[in-house]
C-alpha positions in Angstrom: -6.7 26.1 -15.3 -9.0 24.3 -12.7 -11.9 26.3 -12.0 -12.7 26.5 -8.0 -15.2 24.7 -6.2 -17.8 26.9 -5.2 -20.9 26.3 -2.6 -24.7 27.5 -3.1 -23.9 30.9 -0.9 -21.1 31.5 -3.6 -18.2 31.5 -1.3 -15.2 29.3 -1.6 -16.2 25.5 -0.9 -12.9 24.8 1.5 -13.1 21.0 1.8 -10.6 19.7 5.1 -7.5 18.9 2.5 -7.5 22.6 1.5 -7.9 23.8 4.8 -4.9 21.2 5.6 -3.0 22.7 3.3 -3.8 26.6 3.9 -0.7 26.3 6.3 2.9 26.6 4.4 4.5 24.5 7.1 1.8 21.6 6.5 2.1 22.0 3.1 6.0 21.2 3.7 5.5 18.6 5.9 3.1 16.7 3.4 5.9 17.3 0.8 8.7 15.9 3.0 6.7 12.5 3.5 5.2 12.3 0.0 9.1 12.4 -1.5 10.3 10.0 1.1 11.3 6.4 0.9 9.1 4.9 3.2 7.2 6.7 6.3 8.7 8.9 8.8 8.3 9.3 12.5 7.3 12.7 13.9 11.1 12.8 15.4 12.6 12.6 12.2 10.4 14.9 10.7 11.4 17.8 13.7 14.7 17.0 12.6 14.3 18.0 9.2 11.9 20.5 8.9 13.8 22.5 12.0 10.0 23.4 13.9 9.0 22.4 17.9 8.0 18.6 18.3 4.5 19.9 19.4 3.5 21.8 16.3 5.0 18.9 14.0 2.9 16.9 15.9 -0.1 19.2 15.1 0.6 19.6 12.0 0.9 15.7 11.2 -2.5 15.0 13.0 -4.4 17.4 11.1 -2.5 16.0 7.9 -3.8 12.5 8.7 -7.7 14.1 10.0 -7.9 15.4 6.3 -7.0 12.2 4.7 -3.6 13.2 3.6 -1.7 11.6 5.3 -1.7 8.0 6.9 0.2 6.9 10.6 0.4 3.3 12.0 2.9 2.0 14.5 4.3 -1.6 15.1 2.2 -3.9 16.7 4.3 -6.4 18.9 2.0 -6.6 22.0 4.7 -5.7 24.8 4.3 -2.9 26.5 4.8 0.4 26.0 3.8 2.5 22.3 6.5 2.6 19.4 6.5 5.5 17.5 3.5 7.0 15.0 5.5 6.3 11.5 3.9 8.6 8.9 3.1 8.3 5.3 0.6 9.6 2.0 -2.2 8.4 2.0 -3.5 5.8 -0.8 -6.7 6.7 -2.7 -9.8 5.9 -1.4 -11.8 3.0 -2.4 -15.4 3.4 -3.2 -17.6 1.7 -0.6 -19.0 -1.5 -0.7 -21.4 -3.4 1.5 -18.8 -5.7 2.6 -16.6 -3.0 3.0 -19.4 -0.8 5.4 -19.8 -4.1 7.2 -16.1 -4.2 7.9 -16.0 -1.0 8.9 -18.4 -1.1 11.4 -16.9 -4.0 12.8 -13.9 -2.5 13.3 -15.3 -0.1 14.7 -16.6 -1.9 17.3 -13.3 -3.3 18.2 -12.3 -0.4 19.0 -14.4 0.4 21.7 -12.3 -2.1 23.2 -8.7 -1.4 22.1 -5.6 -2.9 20.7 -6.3 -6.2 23.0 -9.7 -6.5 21.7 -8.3 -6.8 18.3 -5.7 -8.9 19.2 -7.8 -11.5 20.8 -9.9 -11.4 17.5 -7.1 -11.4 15.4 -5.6 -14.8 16.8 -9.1 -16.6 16.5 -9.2 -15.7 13.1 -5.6 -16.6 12.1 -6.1 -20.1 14.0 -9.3 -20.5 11.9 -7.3 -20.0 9.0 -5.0 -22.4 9.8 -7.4 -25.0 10.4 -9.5 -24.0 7.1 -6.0 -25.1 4.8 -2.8 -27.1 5.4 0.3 -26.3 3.3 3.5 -27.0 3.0 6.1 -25.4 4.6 5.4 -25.5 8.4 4.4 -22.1 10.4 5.8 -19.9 7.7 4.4 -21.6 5.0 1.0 -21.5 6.6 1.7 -17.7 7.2 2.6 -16.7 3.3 -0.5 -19.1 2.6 -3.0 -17.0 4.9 -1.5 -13.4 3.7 -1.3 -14.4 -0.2 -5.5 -15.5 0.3 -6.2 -12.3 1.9 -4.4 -10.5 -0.4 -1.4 -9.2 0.8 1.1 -10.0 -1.8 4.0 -11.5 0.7 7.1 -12.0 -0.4 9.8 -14.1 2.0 13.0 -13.2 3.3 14.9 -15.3 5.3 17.9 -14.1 7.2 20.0 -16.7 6.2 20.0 -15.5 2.7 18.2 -18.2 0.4 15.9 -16.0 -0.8 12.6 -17.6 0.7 13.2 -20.5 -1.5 12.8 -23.3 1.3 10.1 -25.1 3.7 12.0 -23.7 6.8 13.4 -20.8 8.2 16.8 -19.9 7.9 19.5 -21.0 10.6 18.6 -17.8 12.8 15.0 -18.9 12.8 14.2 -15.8 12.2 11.9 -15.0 8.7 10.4 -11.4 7.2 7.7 -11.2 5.3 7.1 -8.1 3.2 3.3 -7.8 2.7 3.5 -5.6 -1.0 -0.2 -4.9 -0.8 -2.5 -3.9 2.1 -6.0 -4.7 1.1 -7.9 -3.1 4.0 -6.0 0.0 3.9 -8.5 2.3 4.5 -9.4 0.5 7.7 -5.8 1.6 8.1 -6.4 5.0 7.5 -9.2 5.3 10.4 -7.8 2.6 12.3 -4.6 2.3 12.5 -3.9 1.0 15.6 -7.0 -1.6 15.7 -6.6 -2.8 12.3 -2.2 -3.7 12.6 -3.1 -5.1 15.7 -6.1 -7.2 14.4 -3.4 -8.2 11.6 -0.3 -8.8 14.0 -2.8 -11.3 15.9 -4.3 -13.0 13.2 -0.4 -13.8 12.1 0.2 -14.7 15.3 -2.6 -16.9 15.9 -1.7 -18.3 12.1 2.1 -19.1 13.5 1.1 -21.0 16.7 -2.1 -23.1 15.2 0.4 -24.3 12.7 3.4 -25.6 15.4 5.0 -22.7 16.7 3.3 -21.8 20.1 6.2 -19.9 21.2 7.0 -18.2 18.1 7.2 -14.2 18.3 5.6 -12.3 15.3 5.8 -8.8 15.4 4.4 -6.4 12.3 6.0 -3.4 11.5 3.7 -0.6 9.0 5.6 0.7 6.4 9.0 -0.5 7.4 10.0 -0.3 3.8 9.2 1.9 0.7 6.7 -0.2 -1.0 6.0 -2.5 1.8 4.8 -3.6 5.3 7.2 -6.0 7.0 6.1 -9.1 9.3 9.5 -10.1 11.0 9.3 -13.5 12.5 11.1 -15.3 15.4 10.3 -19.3 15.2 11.9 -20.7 18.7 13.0 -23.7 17.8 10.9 -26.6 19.2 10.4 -30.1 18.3 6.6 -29.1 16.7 8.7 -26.6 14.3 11.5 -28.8 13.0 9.1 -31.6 11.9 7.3 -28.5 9.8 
C-alpha cells in the first residue's frame, strides 16, 4: 500500500489533483472522459452524468486547473466560439530551456488573443513553405511542415484513395490526422493560443504553397488517438498545376 504524502507540520500534503478528486461527482466526471473514445463536450457530459450544466462546467474547469484533464476547441477563425471538447491529460514533460522559452512566448501571445496567434501562426507556416518545396502541391507542403514538426500526419482524402496521390480528392476537400501533438503541454495551459497559433501556421502553409483561398480549419481531438486538420482546396488554376 502507498504510504501518504505528508508535509513538515505533519498534516496531509493535499496537492490540487487530490483536492480535484475529493469530490465524488469529479471523480466520475474524470472517469467518464478517461474511458471515452475521444474528448467530450461539457453538453455531452450533462447528458450523461444527469447534473446541472453549471456545476459540470465547474467541475470540468477545476478538472483541467489540476492538470487532469485537458480542453481545446476548433480553431476556424469565424466567428463565434465552438464548444470546449474535453479529454485526460498526457504526462508532463520535464522542462527544457527551449521548452521555458516557448512557453513564455506563448505566453506573450496571449496577452493578445486568438488573432495574435493567428497572425503569428501564418508568418510562420509561409516561412516554412518558403524554407522547403515538395511534392504534392498545398497538401503536400502541409504533411511536409506537420511530419518536420513532429506531428505524425497521416492523409485522408474524401475521395477514398487513401492519401496515396499529389492532389486532393474530387471534393477538394483533404483531412489530416495529426497522431502526435508535440507541444502538448502548451496545449494544456494554452489551449486556445496554441490551436490557433497551429490552425494559422497550416493556414499560412496552404496559401504560401498555391491555395490562397483555401479554408483550413483544425479540430482538437476529433478522434480517439488524433487531432484532425480538415482541408477545403477551392479549386484555382495555382492548385491544379500543384
Amino acid at each position: 500500500m502507498a504510504r501518504r504524502q505528508h508535509g513538515p507540520s505533519g498534516t496531509t500534503n493535499q496537492t490540487p489533483q487530490h483536492r480535484a478528486l475529493g469530490s465524488e461527482s469529479r471523480a466520475a466526471i474524470l472517469h467518464l472522459v478517461q474511458s471515452c473514445d475521444g474528448a467530450l463536450t461539457a453538453a455531452e457530459v450533462v447528458d450523461r452524468v444527469g447534473l446541472h450544466p453549471s456545476t459540470v462546467r465547474a467541475h470540468l474547469e477545476q478538472l483541467v486547473d489540476a492538470g487532469l484533464l485537458m480542453k481545446a476547441r476548433a480553431s476556424d477563425g469565424a466567428p463565434g466560439r465552438p464548444a470546449w471538447r474535453y479529454r485526460a491529460a498526457a504526462p508532463e514533460p520535464a522542462p527544457g530551456p527551449y521548452r521555458t522559452l516557448a512557453a513564455g512566448l506563448v505566453g506573450y501571445l496571449a496577452t493578445g488573443g486568438v488573432r495574435l496567434a493567428t497572425q503569428a501562426g501564418q508568418e510562420w507556416g509561409e516561412r516554412l513553405a518558403a524554407s522547403s518545396a515538395p511534392a504534392g502541391g498545398p497538401v503536400g507542403a502541409v504533411m511536409a511542415a506537420l511530419d518536420s514538426l513532429g506531428f505524425d500526419p497521416q492523409r485522408h482524402d474524401k475521395a477514398g484513395n487513401g492519401g496515396t496521390g499529389d492532389k486532393a480528392g474530387a471534393s477538394g476537400e483533404v483531412d489530416i490526422h495529426l497522431h502526435t501533438c508535440p507541444f502538448l503541454d502548451l496545449v494544456r495551459d494554452q489551449p486556445d493560443v496554441m490551436c490557433a497559433l497551429h490552425a494559422g501556421m497550416i493556414r499560412g502553409v496552404v496559401r504560401a504553397s498555391g491555395a490562397p483561398r483555401a479554408q483550413a480549419v483544425l479540430e482538437p481531438f476529433a478522434t480517439p488517438d488524433a487531432c484532425v486538420v480538415r482541408l477545403r482546396l477551392t479549386r484555382s488554376r495555382a492548385t491544379d498545376r500543384s
